[in-house]
MDAnalysis code that builds the backbone (N, CA, C; Angstrom):
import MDAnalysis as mda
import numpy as np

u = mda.Universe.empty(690, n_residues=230, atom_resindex=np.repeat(np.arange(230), 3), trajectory=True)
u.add_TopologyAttr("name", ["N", "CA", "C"] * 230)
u.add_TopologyAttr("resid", np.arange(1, 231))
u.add_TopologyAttr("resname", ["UNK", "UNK", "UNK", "UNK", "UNK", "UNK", "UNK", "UNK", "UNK", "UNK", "UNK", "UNK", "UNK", "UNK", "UNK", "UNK", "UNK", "UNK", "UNK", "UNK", "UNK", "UNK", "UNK", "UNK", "UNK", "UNK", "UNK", "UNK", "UNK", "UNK", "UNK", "UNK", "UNK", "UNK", "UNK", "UNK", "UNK", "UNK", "UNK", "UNK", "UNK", "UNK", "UNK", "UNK", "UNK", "UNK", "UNK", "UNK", "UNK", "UNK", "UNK", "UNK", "UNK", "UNK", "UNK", "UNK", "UNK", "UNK", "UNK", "UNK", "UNK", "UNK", "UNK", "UNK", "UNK", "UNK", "UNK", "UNK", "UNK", "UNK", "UNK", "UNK", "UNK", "UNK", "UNK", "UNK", "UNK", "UNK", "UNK", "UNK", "UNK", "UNK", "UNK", "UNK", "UNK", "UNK", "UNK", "UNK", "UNK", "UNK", "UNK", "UNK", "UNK", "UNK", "UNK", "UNK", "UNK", "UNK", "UNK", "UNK", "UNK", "UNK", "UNK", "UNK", "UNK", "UNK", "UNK", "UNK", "UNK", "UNK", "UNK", "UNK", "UNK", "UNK", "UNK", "UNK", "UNK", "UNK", "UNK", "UNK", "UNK", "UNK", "UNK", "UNK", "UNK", "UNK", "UNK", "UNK", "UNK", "UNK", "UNK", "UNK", "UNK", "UNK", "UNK", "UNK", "UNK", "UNK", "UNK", "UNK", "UNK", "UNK", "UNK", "UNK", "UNK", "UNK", "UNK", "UNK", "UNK", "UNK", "UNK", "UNK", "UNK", "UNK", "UNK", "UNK", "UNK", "UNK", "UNK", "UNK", "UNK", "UNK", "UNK", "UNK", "UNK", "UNK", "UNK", "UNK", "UNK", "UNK", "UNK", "UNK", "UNK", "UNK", "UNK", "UNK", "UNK", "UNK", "UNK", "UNK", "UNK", "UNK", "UNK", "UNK", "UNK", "UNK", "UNK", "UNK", "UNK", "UNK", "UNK", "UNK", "UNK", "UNK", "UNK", "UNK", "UNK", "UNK", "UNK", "UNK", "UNK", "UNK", "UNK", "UNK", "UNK", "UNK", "UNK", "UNK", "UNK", "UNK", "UNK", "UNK", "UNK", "UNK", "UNK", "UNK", "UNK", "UNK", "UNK", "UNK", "UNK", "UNK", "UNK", "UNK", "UNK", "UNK", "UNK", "UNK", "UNK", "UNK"])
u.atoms.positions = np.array([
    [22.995, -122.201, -266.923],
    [23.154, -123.130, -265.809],
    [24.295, -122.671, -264.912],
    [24.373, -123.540, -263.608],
    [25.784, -122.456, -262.972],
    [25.396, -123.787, -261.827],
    [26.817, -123.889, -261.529],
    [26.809, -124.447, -260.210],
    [27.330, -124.146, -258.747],
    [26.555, -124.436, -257.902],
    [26.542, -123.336, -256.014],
    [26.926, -124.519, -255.238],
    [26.895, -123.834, -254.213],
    [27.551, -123.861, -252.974],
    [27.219, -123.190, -251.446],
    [26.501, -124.195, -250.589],
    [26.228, -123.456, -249.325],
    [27.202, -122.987, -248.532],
    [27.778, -122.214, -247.783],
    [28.067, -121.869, -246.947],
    [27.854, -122.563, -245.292],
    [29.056, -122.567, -244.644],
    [28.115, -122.922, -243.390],
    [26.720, -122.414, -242.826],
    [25.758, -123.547, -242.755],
    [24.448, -123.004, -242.359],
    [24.968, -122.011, -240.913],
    [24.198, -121.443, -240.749],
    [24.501, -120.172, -239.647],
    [23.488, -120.724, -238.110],
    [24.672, -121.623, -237.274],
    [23.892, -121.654, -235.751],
    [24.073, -120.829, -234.541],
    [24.332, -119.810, -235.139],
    [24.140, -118.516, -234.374],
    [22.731, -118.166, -234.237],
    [22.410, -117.016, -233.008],
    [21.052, -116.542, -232.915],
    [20.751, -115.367, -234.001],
    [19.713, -115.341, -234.585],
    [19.460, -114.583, -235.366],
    [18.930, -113.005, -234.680],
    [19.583, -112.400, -235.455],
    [19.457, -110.579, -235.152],
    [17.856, -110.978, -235.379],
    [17.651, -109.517, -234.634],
    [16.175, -109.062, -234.179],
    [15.904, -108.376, -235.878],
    [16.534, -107.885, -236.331],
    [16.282, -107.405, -237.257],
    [15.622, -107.735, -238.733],
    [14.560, -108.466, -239.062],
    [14.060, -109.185, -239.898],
    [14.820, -109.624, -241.098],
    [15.737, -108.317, -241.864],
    [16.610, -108.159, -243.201],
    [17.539, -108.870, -242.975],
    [18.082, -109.210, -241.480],
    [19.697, -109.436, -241.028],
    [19.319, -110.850, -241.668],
    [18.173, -111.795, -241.445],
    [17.928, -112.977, -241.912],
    [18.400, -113.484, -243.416],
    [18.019, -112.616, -243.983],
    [18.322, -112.669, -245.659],
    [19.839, -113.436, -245.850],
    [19.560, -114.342, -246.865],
    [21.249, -114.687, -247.722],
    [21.985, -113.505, -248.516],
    [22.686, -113.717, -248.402],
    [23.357, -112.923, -249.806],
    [24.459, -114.223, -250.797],
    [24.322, -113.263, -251.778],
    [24.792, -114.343, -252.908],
    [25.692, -113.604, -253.783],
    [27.408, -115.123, -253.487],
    [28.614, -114.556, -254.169],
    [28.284, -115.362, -255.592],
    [28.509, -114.300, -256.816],
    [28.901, -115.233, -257.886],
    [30.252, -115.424, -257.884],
    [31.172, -116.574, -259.026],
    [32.308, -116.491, -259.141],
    [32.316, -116.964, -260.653],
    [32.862, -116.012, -261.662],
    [33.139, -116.502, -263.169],
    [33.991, -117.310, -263.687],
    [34.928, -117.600, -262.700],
    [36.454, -117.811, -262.824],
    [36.099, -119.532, -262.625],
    [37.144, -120.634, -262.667],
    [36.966, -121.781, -262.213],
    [38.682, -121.465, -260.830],
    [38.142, -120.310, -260.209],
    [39.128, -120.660, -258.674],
    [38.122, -120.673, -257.553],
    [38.460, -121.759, -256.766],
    [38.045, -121.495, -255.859],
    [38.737, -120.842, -254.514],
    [38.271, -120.417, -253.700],
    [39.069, -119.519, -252.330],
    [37.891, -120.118, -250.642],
    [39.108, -119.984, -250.289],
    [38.979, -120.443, -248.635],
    [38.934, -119.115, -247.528],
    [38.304, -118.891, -247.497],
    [38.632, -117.422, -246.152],
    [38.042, -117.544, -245.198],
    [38.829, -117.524, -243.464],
    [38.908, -117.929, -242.301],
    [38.248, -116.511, -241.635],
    [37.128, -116.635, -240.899],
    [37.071, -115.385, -240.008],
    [36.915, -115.920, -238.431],
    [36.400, -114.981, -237.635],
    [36.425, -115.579, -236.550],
    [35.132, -116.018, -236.022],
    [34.446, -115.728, -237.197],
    [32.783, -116.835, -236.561],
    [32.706, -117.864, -237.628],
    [33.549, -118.151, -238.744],
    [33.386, -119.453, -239.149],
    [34.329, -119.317, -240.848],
    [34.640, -120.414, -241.383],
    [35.636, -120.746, -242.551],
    [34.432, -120.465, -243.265],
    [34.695, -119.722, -244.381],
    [33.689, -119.906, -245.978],
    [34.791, -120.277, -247.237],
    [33.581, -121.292, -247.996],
    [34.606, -121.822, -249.353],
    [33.658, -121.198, -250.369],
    [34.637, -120.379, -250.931],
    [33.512, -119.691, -252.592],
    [34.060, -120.674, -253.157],
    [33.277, -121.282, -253.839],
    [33.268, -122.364, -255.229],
    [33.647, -121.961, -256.808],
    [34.512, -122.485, -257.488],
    [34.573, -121.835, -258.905],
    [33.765, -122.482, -259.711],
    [33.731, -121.881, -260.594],
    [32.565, -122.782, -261.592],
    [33.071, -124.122, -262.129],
    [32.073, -124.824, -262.792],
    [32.870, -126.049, -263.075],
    [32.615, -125.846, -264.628],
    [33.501, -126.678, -265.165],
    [33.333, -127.211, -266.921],
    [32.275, -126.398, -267.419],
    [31.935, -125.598, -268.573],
    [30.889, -124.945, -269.158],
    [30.227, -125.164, -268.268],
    [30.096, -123.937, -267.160],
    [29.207, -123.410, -266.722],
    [29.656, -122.125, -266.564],
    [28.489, -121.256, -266.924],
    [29.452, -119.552, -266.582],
    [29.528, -119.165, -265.325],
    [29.191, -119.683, -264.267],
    [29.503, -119.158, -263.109],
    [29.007, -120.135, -261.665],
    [29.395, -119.566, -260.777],
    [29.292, -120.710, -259.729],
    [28.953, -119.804, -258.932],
    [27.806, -120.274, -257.498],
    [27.154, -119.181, -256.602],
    [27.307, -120.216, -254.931],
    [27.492, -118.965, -254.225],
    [28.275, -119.298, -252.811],
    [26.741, -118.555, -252.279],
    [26.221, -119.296, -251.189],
    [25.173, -118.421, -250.720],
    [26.013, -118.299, -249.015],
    [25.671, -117.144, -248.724],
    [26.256, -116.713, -247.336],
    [24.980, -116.104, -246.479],
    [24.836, -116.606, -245.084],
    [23.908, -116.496, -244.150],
    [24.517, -115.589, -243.109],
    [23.854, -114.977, -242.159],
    [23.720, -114.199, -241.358],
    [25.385, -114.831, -239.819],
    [25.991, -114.098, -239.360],
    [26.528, -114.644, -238.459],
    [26.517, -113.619, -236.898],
    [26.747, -114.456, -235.778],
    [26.911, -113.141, -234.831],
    [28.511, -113.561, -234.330],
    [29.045, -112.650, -234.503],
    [30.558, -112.271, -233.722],
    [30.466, -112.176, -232.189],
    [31.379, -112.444, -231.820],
    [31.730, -112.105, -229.948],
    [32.944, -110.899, -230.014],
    [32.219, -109.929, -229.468],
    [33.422, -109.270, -228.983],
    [34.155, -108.913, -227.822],
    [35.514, -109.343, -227.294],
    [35.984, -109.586, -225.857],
    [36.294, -108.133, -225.222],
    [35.808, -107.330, -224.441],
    [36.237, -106.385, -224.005],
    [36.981, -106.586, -222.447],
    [37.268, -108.245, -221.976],
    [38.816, -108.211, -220.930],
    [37.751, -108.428, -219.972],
    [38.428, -109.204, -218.862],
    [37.763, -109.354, -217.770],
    [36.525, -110.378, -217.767],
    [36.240, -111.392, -219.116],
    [35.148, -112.092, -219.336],
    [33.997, -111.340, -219.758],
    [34.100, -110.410, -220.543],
    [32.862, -109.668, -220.599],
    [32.668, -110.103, -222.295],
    [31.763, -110.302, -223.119],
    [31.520, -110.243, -224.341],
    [30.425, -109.456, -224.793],
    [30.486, -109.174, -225.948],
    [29.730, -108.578, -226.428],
    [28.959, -109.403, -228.175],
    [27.732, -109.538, -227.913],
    [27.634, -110.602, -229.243],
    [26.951, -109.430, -230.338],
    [28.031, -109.300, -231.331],
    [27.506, -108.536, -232.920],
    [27.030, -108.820, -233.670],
    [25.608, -108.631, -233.756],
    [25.209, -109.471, -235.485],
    [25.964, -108.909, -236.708],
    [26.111, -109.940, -237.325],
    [27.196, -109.093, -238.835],
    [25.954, -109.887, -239.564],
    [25.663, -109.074, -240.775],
    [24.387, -109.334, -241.774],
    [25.374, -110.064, -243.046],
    [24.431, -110.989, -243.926],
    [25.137, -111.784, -244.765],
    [25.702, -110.544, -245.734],
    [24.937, -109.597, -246.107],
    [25.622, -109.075, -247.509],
    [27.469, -108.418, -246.997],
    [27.090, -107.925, -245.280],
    [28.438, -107.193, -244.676],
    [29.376, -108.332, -244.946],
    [28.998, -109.641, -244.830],
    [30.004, -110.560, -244.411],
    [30.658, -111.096, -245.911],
    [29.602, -110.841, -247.213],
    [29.824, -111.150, -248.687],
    [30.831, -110.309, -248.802],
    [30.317, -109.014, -248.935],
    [31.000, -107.941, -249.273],
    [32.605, -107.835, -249.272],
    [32.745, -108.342, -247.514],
    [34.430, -108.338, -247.211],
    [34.894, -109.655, -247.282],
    [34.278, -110.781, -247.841],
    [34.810, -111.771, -248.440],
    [35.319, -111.627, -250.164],
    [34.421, -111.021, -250.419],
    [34.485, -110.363, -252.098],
    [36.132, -109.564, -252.209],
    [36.044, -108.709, -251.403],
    [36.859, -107.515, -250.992],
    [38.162, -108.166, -251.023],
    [38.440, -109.153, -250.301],
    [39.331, -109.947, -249.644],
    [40.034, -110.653, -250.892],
    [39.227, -111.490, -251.761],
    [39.546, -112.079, -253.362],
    [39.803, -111.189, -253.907],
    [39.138, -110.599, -254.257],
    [39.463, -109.795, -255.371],
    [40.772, -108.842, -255.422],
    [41.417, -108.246, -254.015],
    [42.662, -107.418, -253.617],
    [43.662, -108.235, -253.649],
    [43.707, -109.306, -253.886],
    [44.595, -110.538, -253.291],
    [45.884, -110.373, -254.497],
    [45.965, -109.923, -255.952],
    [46.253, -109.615, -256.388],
    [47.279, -108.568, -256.919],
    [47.094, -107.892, -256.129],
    [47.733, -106.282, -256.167],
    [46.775, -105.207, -256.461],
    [47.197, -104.514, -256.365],
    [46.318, -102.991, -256.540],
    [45.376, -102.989, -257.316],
    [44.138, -102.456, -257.361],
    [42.917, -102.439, -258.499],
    [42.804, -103.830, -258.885],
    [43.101, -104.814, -258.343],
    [42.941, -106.350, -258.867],
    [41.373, -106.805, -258.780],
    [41.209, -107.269, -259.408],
    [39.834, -107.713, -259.678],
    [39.832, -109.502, -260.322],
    [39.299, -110.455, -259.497],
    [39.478, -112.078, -259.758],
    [38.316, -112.381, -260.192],
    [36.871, -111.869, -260.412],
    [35.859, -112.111, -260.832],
    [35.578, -112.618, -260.028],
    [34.827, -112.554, -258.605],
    [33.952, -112.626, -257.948],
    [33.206, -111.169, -257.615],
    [32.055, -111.703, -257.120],
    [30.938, -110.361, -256.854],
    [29.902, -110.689, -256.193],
    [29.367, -109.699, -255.524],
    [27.671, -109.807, -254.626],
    [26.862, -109.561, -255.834],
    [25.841, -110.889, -256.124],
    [25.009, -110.252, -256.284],
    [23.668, -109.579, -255.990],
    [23.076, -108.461, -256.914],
    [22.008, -108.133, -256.415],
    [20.824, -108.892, -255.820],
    [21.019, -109.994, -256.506],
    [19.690, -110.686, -255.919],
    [19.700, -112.584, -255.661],
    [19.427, -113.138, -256.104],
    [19.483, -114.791, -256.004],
    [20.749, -115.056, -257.164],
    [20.346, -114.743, -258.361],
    [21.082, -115.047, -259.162],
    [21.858, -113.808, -259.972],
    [22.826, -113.892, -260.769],
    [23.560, -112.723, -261.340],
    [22.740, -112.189, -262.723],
    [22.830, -111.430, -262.699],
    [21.973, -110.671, -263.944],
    [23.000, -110.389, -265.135],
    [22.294, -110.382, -266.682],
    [23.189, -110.397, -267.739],
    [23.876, -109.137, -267.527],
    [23.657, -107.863, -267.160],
    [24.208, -106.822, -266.966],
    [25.487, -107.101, -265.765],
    [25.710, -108.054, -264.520],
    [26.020, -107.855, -263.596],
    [27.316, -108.716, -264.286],
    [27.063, -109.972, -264.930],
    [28.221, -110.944, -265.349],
    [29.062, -110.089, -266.853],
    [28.392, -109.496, -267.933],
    [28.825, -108.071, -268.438],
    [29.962, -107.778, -267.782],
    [29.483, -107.135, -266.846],
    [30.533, -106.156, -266.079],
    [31.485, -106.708, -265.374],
    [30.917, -107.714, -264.851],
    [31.898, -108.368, -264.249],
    [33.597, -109.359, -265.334],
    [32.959, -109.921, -266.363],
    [33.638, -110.178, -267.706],
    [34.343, -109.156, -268.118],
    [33.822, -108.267, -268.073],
    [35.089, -106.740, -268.622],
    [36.057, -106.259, -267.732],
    [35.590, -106.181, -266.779],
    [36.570, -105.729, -265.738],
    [37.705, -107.143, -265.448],
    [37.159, -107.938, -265.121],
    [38.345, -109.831, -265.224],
    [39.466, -109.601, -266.512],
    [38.489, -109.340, -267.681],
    [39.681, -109.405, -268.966],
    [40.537, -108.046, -269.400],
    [39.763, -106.809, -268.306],
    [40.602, -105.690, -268.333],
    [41.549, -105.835, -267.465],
    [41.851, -106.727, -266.040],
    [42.529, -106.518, -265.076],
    [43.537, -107.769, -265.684],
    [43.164, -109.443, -266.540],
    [43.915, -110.024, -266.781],
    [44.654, -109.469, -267.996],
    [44.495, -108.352, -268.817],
    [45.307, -107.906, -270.037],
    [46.471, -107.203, -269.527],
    [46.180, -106.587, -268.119],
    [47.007, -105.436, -267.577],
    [48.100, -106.786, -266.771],
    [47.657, -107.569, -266.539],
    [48.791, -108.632, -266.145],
    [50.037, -109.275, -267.373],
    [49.053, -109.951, -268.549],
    [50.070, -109.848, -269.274],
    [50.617, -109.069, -269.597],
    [50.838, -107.761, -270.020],
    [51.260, -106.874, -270.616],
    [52.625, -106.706, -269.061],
    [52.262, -106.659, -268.076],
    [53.152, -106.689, -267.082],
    [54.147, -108.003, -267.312],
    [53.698, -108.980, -267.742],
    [54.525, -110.459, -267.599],
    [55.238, -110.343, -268.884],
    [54.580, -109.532, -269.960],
    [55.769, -109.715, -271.287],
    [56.618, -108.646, -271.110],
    [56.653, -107.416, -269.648],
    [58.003, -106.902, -269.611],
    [58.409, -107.075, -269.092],
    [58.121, -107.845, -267.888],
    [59.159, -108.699, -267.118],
    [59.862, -109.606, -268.136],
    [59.556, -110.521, -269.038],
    [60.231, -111.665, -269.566],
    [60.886, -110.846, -270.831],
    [60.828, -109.897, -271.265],
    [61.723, -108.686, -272.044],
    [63.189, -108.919, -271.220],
    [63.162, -107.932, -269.874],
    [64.187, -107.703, -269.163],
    [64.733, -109.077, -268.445],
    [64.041, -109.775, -268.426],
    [64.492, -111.275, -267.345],
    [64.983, -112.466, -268.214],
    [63.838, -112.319, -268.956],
    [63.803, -114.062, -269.702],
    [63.887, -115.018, -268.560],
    [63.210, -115.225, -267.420],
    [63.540, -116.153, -266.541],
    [61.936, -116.150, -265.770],
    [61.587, -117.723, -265.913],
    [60.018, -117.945, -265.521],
    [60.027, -117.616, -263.832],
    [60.776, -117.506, -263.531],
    [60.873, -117.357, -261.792],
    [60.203, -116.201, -261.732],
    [60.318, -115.444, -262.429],
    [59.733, -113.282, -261.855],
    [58.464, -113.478, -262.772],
    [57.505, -114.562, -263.546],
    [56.458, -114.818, -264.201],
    [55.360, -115.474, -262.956],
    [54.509, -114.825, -262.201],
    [53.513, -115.539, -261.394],
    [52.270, -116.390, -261.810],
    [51.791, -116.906, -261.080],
    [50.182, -117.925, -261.426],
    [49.662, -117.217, -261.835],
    [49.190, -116.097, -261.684],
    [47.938, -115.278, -261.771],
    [48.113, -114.918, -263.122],
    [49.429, -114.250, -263.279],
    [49.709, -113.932, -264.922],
    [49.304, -114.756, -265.932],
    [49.750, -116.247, -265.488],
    [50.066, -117.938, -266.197],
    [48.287, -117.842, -266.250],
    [47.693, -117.683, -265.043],
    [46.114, -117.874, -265.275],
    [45.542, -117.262, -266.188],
    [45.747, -115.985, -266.696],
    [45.418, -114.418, -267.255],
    [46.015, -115.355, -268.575],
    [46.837, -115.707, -269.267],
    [46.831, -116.282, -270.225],
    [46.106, -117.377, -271.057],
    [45.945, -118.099, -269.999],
    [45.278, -119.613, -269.778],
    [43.723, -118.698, -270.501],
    [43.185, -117.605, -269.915],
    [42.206, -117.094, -269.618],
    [41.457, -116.487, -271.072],
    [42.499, -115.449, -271.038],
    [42.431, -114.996, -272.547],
    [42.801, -115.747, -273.575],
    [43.050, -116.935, -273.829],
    [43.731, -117.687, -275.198],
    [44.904, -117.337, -275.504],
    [45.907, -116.473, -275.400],
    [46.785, -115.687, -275.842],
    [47.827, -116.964, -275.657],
    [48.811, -117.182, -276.698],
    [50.290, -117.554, -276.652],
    [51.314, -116.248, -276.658],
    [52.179, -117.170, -275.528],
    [53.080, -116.507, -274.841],
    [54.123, -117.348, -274.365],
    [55.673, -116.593, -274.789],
    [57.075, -117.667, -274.650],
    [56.710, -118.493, -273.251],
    [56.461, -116.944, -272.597],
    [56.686, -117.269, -271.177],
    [55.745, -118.302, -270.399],
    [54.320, -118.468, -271.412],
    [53.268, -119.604, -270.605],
    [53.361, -120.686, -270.974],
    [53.998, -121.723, -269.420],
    [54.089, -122.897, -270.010],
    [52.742, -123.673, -268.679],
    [52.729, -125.127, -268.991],
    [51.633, -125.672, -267.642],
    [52.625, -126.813, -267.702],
    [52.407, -126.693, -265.869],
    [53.482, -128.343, -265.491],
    [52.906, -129.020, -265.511],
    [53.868, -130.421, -265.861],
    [53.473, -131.402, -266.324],
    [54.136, -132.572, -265.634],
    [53.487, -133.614, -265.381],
    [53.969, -134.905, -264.695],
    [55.075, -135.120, -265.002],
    [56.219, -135.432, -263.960],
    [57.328, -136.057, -264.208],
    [57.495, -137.747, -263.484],
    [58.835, -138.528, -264.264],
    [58.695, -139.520, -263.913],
    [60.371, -139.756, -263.569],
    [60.445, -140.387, -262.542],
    [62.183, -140.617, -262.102],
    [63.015, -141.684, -263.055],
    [64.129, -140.960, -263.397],
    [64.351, -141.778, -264.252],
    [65.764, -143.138, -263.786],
    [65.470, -144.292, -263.941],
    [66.135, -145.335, -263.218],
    [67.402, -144.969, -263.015],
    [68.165, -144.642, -264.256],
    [69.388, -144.738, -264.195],
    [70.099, -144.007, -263.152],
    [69.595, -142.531, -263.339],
    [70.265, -141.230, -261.852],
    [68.552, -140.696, -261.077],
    [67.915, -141.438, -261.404],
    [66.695, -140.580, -260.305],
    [66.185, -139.017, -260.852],
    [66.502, -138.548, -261.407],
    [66.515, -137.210, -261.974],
    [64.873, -137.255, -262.498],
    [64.351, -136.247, -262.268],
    [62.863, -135.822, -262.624],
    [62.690, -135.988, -264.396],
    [62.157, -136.652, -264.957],
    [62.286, -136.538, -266.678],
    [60.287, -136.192, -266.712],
    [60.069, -135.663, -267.970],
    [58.995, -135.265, -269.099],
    [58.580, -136.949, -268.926],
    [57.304, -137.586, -269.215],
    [56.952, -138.707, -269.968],
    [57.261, -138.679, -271.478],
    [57.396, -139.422, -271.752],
    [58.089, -139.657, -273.111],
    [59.175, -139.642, -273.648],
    [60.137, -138.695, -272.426],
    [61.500, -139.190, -272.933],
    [62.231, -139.917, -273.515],
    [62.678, -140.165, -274.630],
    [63.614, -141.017, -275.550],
    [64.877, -141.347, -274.377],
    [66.187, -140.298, -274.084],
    [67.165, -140.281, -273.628],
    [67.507, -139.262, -272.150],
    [67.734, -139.980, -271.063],
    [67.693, -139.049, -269.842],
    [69.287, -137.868, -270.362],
    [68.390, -136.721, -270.056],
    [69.601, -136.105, -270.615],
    [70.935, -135.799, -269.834],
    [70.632, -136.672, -268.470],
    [71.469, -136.261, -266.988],
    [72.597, -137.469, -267.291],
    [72.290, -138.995, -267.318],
    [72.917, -139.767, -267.400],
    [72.813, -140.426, -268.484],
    [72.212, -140.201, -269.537],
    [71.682, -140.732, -270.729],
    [71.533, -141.933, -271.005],
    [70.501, -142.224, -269.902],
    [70.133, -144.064, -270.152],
    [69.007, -143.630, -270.917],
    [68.790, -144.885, -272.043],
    [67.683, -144.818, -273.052],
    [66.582, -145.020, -271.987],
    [65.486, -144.405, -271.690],
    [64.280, -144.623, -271.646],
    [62.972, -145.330, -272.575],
    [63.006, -144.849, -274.090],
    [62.312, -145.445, -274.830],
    [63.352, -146.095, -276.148],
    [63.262, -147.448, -276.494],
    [64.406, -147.859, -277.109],
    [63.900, -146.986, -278.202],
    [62.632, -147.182, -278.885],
    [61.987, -146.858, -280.256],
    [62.011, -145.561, -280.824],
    [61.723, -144.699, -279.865],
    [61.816, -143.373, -280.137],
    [63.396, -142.918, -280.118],
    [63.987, -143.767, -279.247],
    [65.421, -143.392, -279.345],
    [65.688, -143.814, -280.782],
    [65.967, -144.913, -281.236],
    [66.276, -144.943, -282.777],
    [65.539, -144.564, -283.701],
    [64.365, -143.758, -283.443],
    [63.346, -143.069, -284.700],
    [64.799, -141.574, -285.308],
    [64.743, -141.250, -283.583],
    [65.043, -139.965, -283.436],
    [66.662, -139.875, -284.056],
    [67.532, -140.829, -283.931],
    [68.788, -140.978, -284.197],
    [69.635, -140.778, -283.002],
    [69.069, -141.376, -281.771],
    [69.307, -141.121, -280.460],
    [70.442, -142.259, -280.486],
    [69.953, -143.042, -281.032],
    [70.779, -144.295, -280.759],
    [70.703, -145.487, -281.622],
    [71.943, -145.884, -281.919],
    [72.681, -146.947, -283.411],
    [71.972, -148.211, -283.062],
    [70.925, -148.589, -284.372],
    [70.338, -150.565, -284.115],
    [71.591, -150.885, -284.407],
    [71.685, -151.757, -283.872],
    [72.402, -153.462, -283.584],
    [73.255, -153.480, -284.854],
    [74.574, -154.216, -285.168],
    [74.966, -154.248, -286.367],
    [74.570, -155.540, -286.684],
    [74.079, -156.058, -288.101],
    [74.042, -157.139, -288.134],
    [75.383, -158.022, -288.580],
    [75.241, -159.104, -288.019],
    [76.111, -159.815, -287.952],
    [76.904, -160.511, -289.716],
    [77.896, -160.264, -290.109],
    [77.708, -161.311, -291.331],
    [76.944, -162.097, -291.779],
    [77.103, -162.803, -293.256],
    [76.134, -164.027, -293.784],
    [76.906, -165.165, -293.024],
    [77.940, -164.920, -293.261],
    [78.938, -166.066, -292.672],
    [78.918, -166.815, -291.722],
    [79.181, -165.688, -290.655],
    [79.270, -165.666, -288.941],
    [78.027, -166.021, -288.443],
    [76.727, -165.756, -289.228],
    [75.528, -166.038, -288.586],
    [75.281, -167.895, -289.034],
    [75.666, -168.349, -290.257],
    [75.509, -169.577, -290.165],
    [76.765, -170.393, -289.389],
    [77.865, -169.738, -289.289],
    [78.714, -170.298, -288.271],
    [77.971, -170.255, -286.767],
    [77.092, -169.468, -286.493],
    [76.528, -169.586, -285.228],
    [75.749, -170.888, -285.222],
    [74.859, -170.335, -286.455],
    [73.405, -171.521, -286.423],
    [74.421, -172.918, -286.266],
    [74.886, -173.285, -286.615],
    [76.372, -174.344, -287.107],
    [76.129, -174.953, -285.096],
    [77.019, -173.613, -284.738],
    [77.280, -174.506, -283.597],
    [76.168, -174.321, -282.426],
    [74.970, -173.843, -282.792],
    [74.574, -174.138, -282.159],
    [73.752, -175.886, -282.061],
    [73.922, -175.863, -283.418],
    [72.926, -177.436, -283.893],
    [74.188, -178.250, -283.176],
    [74.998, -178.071, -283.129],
    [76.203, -179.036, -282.922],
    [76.206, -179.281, -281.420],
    [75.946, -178.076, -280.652],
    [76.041, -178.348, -278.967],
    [74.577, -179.050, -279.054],
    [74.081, -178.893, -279.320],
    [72.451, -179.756, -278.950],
    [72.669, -181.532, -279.526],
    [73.386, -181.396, -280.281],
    [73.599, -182.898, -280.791],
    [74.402, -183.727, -279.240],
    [75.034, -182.549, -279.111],
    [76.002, -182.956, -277.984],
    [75.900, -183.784, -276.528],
])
């Protein structure tokens, strides 16, 4: 199963050329999606959703204007696979050098077991070459700042635990100084107002109550019966 995504339908005039008509079709393995702006129209490749192995972007035919000064234009048909191709091109480099994000043209409507294959090997060959980059950065650094998304994704990706992969997580302000806290906090560690009484005294965060004498407590009960008589 796999779930798609049209493209802007194409209200441009269609090339004379019968083929120029044809769709072409992006898969994407990954669950990212990407936005890329040209100058005959925005396309959104779709990522896959929840168990599904892949998600498909269909792309249609467009014609370009080209300004050569003086009001003159010139209208270019660009064919869907030209226009896949350097959308593909575009994801996949986004990365750094030899980067590869798992998107691809495919050959035909849908991706073939050979085409998602290849495409799967090359994703988990290009995300291994990331970690292996992120555990020598955090060798020499120890500091998540010089650790990027893509790496954090490449983990996420492969299963792998790693010091350095963590995922953010909701924070909540905490009354006492405003300071960003974790949910669940027992004790703000900025101004140390208790947040949770319970967990604070599970934890030994903080001393229950002393109880009062046998004495002192019926000397209370005492006067309190006594002001009510009153």
């Amino acid at each position: 199963m796999n779930t798609e995504s049209a493209v802007h339908m194409d209200r441009s005039p269609q090339a004379v050329h019968p083929e120029r008509s044809l769709q072409a079709v992006i898969a994407n393995i990954t669950d990212q999606s990407y936005t890329a702006h040209r100058t005959y129209g925005t396309f959104q490749i779709s990522g896959r959703a929840a168990g599904e192995e892949y998600a498909l972007t269909r792309v249609t035919p467009r014609t370009a204007m080209m300004d050569y000064g003086d009001k003159r234009t010139l209208p270019l048909a660009i064919t869907a696979r030209e226009i896949a191709d350097d959308l593909c091109r575009e994801v996949n480099s986004d990365a750094g050098e030899h980067s590869f994000l798992g998107v691809f043209v495919c050959a035909g409507n849908v991706p073939t077991e050979d085409e998602l294959r290849s495409a799967r090997a090359r994703l988990e060959e290009f995300y291994r070459a990331l970690v292996a980059a992120a555990d020598r950065e955090w060798e020499r650094s120890h500091s998540f700042l010089f650790i990027h998304d893509v790496q954090r994704r490449a983990v996420g990706h492969l299963g792998l635990n790693k010091e350095w992969y963590y995922q953010a997580r909701e924070t909540a302000e905490c009354p006492g100084c405003s300071e960003r806290v974790k949910p669940g906090v027992a004790v703000c560690k900025s101004c140390k107002a208790v947040l949770d009484r319970e967990k604070a005294l599970a934890l030994g965060l903080l001393q229950p109550p002393a109880e009062p004498p046998a004495g002192m407590a019926l000397d209370l009960t005492q006067a309190r019966h006594a002001a009510r008589k009153s």
